[in-house]
MOPAC internal coordinates of N, CA, C and O (Angstrom, degrees):
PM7 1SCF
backbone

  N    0.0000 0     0.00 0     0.00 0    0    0    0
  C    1.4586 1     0.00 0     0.00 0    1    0    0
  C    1.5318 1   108.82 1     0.00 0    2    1    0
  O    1.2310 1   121.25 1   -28.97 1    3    2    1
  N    1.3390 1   115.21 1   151.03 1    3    2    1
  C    1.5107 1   124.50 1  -161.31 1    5    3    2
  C    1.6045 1    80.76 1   -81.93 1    6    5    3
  O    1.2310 1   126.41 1   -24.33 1    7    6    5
  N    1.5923 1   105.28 1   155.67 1    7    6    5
  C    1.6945 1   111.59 1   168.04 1    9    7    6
  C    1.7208 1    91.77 1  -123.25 1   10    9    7
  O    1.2310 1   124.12 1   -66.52 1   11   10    9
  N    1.5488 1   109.70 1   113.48 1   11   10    9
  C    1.2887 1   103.47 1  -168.27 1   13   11   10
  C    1.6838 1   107.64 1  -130.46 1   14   13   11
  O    1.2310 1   132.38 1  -147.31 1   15   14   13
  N    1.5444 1    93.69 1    32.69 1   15   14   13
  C    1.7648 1   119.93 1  -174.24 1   17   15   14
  C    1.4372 1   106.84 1   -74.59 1   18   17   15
  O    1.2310 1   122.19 1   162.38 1   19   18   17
  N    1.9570 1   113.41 1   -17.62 1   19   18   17
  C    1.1524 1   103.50 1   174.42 1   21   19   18
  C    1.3386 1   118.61 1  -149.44 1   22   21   19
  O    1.2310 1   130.32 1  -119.66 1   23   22   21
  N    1.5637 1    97.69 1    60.34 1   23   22   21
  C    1.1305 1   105.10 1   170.83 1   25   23   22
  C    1.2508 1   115.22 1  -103.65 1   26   25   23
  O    1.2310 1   107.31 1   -10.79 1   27   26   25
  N    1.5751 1   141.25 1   169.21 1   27   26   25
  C    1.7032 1   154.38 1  -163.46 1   29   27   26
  C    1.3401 1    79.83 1  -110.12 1   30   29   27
  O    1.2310 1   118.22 1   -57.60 1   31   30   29
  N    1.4558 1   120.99 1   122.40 1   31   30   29
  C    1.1805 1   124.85 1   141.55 1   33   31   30
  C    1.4440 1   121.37 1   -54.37 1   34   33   31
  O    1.2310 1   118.15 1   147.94 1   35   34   33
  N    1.3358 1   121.13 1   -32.06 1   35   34   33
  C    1.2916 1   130.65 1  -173.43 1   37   35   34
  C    1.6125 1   104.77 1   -87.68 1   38   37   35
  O    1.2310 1   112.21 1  -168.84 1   39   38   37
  N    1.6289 1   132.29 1    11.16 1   39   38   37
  C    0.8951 1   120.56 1   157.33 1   41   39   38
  C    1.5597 1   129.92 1  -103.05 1   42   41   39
  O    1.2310 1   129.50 1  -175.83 1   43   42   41
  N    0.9554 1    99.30 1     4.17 1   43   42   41
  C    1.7836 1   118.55 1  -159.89 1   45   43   42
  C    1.8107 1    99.52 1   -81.69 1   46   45   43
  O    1.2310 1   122.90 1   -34.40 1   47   46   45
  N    0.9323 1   112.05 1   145.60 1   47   46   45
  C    1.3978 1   117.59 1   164.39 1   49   47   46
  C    0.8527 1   132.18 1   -78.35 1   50   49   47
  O    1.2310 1   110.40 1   174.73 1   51   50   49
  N    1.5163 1   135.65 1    -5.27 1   51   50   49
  C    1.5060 1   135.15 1   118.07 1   53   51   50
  C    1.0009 1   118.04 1   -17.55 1   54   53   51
  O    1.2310 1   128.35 1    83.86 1   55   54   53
  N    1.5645 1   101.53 1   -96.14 1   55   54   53
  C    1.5690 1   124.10 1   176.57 1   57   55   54
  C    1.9021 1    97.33 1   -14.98 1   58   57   55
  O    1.2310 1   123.32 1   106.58 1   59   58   57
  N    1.3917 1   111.25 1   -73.42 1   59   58   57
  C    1.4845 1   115.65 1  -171.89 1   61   59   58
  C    1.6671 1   110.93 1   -36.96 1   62   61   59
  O    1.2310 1   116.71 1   130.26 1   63   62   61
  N    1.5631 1   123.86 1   -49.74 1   63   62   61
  C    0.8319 1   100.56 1  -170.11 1   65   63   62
  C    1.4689 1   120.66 1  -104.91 1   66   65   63
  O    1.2310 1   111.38 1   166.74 1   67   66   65
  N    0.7494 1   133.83 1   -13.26 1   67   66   65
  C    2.0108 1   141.70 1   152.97 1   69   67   66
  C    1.9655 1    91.37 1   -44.35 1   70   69   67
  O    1.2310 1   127.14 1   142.00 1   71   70   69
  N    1.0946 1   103.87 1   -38.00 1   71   70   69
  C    1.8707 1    90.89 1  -169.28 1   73   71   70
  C    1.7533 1    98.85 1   -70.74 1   74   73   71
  O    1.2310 1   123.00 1   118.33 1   75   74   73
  N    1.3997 1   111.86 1   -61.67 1   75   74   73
  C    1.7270 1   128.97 1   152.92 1   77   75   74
  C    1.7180 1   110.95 1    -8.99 1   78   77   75
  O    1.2310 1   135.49 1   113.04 1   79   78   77
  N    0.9652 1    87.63 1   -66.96 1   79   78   77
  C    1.9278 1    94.26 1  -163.13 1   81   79   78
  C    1.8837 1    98.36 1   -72.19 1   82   81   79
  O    1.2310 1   124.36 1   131.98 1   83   82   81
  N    1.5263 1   109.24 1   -48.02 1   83   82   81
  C    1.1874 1    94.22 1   178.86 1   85   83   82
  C    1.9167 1   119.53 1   -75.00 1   86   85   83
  O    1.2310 1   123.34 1   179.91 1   87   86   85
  N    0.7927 1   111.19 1    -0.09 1   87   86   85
  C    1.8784 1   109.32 1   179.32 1   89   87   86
  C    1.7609 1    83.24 1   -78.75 1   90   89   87
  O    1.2310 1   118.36 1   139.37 1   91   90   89
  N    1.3361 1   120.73 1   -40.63 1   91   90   89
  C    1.5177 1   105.90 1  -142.72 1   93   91   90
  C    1.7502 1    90.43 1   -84.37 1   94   93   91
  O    1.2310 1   115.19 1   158.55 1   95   94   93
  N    1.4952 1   126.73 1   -21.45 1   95   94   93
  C    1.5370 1   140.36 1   159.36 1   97   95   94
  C    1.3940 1   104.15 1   -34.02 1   98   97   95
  O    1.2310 1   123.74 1   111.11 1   99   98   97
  N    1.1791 1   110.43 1   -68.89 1   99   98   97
  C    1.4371 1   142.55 1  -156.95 1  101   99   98
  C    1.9988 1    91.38 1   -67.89 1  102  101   99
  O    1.2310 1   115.49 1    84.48 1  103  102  101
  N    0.8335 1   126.16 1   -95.52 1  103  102  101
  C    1.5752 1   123.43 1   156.07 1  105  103  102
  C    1.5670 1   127.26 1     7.30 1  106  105  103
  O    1.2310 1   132.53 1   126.31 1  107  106  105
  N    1.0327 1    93.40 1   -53.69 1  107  106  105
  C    1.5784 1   104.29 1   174.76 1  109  107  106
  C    1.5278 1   122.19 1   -91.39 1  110  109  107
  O    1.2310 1   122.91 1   153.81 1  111  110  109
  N    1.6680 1   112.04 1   -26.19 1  111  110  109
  C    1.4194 1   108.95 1   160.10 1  113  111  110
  C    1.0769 1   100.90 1   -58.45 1  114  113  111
  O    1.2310 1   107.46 1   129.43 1  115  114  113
  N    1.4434 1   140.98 1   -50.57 1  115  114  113
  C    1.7119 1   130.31 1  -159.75 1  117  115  114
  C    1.3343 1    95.41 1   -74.69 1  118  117  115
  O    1.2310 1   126.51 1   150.98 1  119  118  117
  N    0.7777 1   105.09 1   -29.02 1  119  118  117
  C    1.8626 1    85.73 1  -157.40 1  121  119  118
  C    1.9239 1    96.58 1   -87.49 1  122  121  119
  O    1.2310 1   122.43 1   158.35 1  123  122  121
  N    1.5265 1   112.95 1   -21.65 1  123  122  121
  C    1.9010 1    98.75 1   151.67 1  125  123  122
  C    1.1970 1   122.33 1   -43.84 1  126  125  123
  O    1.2310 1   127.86 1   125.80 1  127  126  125
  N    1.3805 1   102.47 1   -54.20 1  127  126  125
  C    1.5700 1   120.80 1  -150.93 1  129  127  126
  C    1.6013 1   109.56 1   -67.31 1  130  129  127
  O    1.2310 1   129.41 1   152.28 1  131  130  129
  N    1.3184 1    99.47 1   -27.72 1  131  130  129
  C    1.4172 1   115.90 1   173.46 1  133  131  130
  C    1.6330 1   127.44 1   -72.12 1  134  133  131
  O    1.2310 1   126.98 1   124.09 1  135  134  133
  N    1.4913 1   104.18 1   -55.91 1  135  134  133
  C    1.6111 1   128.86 1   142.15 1  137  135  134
  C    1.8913 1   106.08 1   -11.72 1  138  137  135
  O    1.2310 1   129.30 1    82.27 1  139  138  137
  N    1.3080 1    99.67 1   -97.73 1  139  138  137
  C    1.3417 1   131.40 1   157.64 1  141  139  138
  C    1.6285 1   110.33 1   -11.52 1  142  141  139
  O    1.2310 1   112.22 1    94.77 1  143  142  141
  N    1.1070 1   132.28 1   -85.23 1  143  142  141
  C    1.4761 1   147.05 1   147.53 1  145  143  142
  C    1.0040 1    87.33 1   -12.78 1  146  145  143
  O    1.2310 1   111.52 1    70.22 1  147  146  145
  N    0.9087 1   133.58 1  -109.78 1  147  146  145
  C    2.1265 1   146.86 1  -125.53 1  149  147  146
  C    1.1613 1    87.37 1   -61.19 1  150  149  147
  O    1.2310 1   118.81 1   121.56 1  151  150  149
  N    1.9227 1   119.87 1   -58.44 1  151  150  149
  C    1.3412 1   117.92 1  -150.11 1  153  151  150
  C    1.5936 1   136.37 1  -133.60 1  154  153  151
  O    1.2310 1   136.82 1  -144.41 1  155  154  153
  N    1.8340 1    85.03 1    35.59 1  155  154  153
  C    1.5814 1   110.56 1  -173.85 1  157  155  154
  C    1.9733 1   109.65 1    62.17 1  158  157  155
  O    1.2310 1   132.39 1     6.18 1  159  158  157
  N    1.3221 1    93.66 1  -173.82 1  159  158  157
  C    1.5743 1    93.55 1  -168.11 1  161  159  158
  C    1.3838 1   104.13 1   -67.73 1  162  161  159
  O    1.2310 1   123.47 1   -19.65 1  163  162  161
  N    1.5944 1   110.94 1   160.35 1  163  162  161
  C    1.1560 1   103.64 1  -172.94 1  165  163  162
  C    1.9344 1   111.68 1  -123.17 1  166  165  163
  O    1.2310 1   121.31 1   -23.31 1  167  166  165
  N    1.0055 1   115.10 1   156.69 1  167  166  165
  C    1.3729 1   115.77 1   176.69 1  169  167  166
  C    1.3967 1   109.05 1   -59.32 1  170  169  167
  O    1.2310 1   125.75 1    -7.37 1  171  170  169
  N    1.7812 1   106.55 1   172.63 1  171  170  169
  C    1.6038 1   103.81 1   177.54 1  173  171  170
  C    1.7349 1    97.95 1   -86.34 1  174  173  171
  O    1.2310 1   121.94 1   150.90 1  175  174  173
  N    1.2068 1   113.90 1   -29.10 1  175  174  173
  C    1.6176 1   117.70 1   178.38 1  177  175  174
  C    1.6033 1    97.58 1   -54.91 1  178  177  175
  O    1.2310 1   105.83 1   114.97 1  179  178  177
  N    1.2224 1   143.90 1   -65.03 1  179  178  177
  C    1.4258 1   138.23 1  -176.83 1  181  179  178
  C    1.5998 1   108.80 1   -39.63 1  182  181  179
  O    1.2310 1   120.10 1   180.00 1  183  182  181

């Protein structure tokens, strides 16, 4: 049986990439929101 009492969630390569994918989520909401701001709503073509 795995002993996984001491493992870092924050070391796992999971962990790495769910954290990864969501910064780059996170990134692109701002940079809509910003879009959006300056230059009203935007099409799906934009």
């Amino acid at each position: 049986m795995l002993d996984i009492t001491n493992v870092r969630l924050q070391d796992t390569q999971f962990y790495k990439d769910v954290f990864a994918e969501g910064c780059q989520e996170g990134e692109l909401e701002i940079l809509l929101r910003l879009l959006t701001h300056r230059w009203g709503e935007l099409s799906p073509q934009q």
